[in-house]
N, C-alpha and C positions, 0 to 999 in steps of 0.2 A: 521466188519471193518467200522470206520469213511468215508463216504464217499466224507464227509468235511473238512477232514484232511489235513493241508498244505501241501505242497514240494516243494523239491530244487533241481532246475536243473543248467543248464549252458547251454548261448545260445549267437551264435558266429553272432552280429550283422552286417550286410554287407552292410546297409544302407548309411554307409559314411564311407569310411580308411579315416585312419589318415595321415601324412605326409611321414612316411616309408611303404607306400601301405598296412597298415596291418589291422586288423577289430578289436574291440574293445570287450572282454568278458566280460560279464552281467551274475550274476546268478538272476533266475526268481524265485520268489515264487509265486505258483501258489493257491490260496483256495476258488475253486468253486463258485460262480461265475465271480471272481478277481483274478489278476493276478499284480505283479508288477519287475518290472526288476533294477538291481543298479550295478553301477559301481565296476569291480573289480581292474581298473589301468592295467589291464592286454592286450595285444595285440596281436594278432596270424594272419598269412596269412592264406587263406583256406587250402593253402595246409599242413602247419603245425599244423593247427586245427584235418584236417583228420590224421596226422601221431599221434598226441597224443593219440586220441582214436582208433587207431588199433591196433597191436599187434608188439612186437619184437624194442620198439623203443629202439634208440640206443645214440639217441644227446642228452647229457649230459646235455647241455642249459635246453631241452624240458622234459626231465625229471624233471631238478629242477622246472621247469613251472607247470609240469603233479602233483608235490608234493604238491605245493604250491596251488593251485586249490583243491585237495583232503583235504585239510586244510581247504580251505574259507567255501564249503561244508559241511565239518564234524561239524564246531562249527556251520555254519548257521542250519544244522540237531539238532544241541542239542537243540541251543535255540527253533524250535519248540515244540519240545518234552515239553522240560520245561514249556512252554506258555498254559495255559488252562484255560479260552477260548486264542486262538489264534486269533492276530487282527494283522494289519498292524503296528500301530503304538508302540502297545509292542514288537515286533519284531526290528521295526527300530532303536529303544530305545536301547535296548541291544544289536547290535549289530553294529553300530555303534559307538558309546559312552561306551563299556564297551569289548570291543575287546582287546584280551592280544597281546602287543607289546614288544618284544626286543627289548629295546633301547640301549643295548649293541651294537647289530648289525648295530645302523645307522653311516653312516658313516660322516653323516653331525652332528650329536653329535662328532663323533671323531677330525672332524675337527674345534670345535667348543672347544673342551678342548685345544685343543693344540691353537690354535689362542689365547685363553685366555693366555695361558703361555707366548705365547711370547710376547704380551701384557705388562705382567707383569716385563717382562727382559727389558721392553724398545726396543725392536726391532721390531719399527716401520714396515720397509719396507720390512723386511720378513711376519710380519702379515700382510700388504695389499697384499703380492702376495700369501699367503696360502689362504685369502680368498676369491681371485679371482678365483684361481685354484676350491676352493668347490664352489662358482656360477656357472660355465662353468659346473661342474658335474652333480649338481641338474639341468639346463636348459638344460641337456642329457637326464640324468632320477632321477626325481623326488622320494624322499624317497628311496634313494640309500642306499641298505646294504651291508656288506661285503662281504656275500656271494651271491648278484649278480655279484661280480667282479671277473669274468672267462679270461682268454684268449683271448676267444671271444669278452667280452661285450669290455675287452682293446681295439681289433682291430675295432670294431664298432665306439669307442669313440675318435679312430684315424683318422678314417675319417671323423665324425662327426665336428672336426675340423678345418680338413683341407677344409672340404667344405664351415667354415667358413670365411677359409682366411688367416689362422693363421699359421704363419712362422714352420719349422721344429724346429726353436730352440725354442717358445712361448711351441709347441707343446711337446717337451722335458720335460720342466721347469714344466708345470701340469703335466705332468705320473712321474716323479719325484718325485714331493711330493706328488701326489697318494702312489705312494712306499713307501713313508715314514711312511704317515700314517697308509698305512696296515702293515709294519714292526711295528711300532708301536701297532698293536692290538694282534700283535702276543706275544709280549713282557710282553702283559698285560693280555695273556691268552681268548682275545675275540675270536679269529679267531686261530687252529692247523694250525703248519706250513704245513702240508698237502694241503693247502688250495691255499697255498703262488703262484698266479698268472701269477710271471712273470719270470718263470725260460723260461716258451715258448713261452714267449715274450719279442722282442727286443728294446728298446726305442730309439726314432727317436736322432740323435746326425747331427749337425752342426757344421762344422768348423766355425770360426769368420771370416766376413769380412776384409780385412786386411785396418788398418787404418793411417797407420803410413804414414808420410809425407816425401819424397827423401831430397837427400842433399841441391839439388839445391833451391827447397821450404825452407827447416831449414835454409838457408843462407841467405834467403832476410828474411824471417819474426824476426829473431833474428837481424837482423841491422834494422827492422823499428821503427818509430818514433811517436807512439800514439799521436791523439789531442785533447783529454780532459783531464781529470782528469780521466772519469769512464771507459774510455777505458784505460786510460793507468792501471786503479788499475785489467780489467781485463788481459790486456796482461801481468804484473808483475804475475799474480799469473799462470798465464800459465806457464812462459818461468821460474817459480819455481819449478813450478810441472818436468817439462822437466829437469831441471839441477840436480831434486834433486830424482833419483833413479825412476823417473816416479808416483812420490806419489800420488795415489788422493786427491781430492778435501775436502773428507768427512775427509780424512785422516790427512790437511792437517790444515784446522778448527779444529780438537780436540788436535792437537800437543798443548801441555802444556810448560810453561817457562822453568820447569826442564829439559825437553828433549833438549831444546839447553846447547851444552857444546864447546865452544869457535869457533870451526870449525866446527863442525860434531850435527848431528840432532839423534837422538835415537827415536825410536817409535815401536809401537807394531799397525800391521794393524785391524781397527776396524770390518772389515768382515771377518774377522776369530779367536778374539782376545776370542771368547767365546770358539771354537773349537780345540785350540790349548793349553788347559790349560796345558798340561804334556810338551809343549813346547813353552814357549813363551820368545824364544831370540830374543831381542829387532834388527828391521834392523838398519845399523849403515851406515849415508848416510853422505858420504864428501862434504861440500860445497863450492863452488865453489865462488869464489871471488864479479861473479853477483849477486849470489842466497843469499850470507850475505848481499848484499846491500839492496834487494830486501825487505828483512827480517827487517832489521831497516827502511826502508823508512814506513812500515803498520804496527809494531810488536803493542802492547798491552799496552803504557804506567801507565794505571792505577794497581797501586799495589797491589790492593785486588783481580783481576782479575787474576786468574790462566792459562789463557788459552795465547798461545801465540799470538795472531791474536783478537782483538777486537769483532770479529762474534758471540762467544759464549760467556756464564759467570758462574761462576759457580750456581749451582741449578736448573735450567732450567728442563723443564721435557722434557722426550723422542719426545713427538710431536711436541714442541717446538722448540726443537734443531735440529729433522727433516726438520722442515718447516723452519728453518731459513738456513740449509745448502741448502735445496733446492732451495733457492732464489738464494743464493749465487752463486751456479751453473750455474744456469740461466742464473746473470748478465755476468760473466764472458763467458760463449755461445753468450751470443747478442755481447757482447764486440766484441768478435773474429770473429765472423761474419762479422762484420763490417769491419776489418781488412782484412779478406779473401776478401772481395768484393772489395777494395782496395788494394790490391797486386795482384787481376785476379789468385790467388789460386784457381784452380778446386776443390780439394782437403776441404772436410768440415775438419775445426780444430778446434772443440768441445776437451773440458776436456780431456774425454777419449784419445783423437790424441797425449796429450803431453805423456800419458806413455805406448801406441803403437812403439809413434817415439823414445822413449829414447832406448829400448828393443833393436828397429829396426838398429837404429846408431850404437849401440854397436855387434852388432851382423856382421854387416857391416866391421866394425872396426878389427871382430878378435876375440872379447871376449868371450869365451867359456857359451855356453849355462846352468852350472850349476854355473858359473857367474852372469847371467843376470837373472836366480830362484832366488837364492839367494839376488839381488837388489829389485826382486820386491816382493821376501815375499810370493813367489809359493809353492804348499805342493809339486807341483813337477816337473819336467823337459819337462811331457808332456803336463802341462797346460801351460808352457814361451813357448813351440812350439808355440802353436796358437796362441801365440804372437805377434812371429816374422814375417811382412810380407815382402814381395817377395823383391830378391836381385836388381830390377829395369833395365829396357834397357841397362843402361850404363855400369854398373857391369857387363851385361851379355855379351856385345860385349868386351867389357876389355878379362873376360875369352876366348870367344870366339877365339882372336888374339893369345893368347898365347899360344892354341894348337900347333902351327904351329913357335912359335916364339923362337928360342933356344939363343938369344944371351947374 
């Protein structure tokens, strides 16, 4: 027997835990009279250290741990075998720099094709939130595979989260398109549905704030009187947005000249216009006698220009036309601010407020909530709920008297 023969062990450093109190795993090679230790990325408490190596384990987690370790071992075993003479530096050679990876299994490749795609569609601002969502995962844990994503590792990355700071609904929108993605690898055959996560786990859901503005607010701000130019071009495309089925902004820039037809506006909503191709009946919005005025006082005079609104043109590329509607938005936010701040509005009326409040007025009004889906272009009756918000003091003492009122 060599009695200079390398070997590989593993050894559970306790010299410093890391930030989840846990100790970091090192396998050592040891060859008489040196000895050297390297990082496996690996982390265990002591006490999960002692359950791995005793007997009868049972946490799913620690087995895959206990697997993956009997891995790093096995191949670091081969290469000594192979190595003769054995030295440090042929060792670290090989097995560093010539280590077999699946890169099927990464998940920051997965999210990295798909960001490419969408890229490629022009959907700008789903790709900045897909790749925020794979940031926030990699600054969890680093060289994420599919098959670390257990149950567990979700509910860890839940709180992980949230001890960021990060809303219920922020926290939603990333385990979201986690799902997505791993539904996605399943589709492409990386990951057996076997595998599939989140049947035993629940993703965090928030109702929305409700943002809609009362009557008594919609009454002054629709008879006020802008005083400049830039406030009055944000307040017009507000008090547009509000008359005209609650359109967004985004929505509202891409309307092209053929969609106006004498009175009525036709469009197909751009946040779902990808998703709805088996169904895409145009919303068909009545306008309203201000909402034409509104419309020729900004519309797009230049006739090579297909767009109806001066903002875009045509050929523009996707970031382009992102960044240019995001300005847009912008202005029309400061606009209305200013406005709020001057009418003593408590009440923020940002974009989004006008097509909260139109939902909300009409709901107020009577009109049946598969009414008011259908105005704003909902796949369905439970997303116009979160719509619609609360009936207000006034309404509710109204009902309140007529319990009692029979005449």
């Amino acid at each position: 027997m060599d009695k200079y023969k390398a070997t590989a062990t593993f050894f559970l450093d306790k010299r410093r835990a890391n930030s989840d109190s846990k100790f970091p795993i090192k396998l050592t090679i040891y060859q008489r009279p040196n000895k050297k230790r390297y990082s496996t990325e690996i982390s265990l408490s002591e006490e999960e250290w002692n359950r791995i190596n005793g007997l009868n384990l049972k946490d799913e987690n620690l087995k895959r741990i206990k697997l993956e370790l009997h891995g790093i071992l096995a191949y670091a075993n081969k290469i000594i075998e192979k190595l003769k003479p054995f030295t440090f530096e042929d060792f670290e050679s090989n097995f560093f720099y010539q280590a077999p990876v699946n890169t099927n299994q990464s998940v920051e490749k997965a999210f990295d094709k798909y960001i490419n795609e969408l890229a490629s569609q022009g959907r700008i601002g789903t790709r900045s939130s897909y790749n925020t969502t794979k940031n926030s995962l990699l600054q969890f844990q680093p060289k994420l595979l599919f098959t670390d994503i257990t149950p567990e590792f979700l509910i860890k990355y839940e709180d992980f989260m949230q001890k960021q700071g990060k809303s219920p609904s922020t926290v939603g929108i990333y385990l979201r398109q986690l799902r997505s993605i791993f539904n996605r690898a399943i589709s492409e055959g990386i990951v057996k549905q076997e595998q599939y996560p989140f049947k035993k786990f629940e993703i965090p859901s928030s109702r929305n704030v409700k943002k809609a503005l009362n009557d008594e607010q919609l009454e002054r701000l629709l008879k006020y009187l802008p005083n400049t130019d830039t406030q009055q071009k944000a307040y017009d495309f507000w008090v547009l947005s509000y008359l005209s089925n609650g359109m967004n902004m985004t929505d509202i820039l891409h309307l092209k000249k053929v969609n106006l037809e004498k009175t009525f506006l036709y469009f197909n909503r751009q946040k779902t216009i990808r998703t709805k191709k088996r169904d895409l009946r145009p919303i068909k919005v009545p306008l309203h006698e201000r909402a034409l005025s509104i419309i020729n006082r900004w519309r797009c005079n230049n006739k090579s220009n297909i767009y109806l609104f001066p903002i875009l043109e045509t050929d523009l590329s996707p970031v382009t036309i992102k960044n240019r509607t995001q300005k847009f938005i912008k202005l029309v936010n400061q606009g209305m601010e200013q406005i709020r701040l001057d009418l003593k509005i408590e009440t923020k009326i940002g974009t989004y407020v006008a097509r909260h409040s139109f939902a909300t007025r009409l709901m107020r009004k009577g009109a049946s909530t598969q009414y008011i889906k259908d105005s704003l272009g909902h796949s369905s009756v439970a997303v116009t709920d979160n719509y619609l918000g609360d009936f207000g003091d006034l309404v509710k003492n109204e009902f309140s008297v007529m319990l009692t009122d029979f005449s």
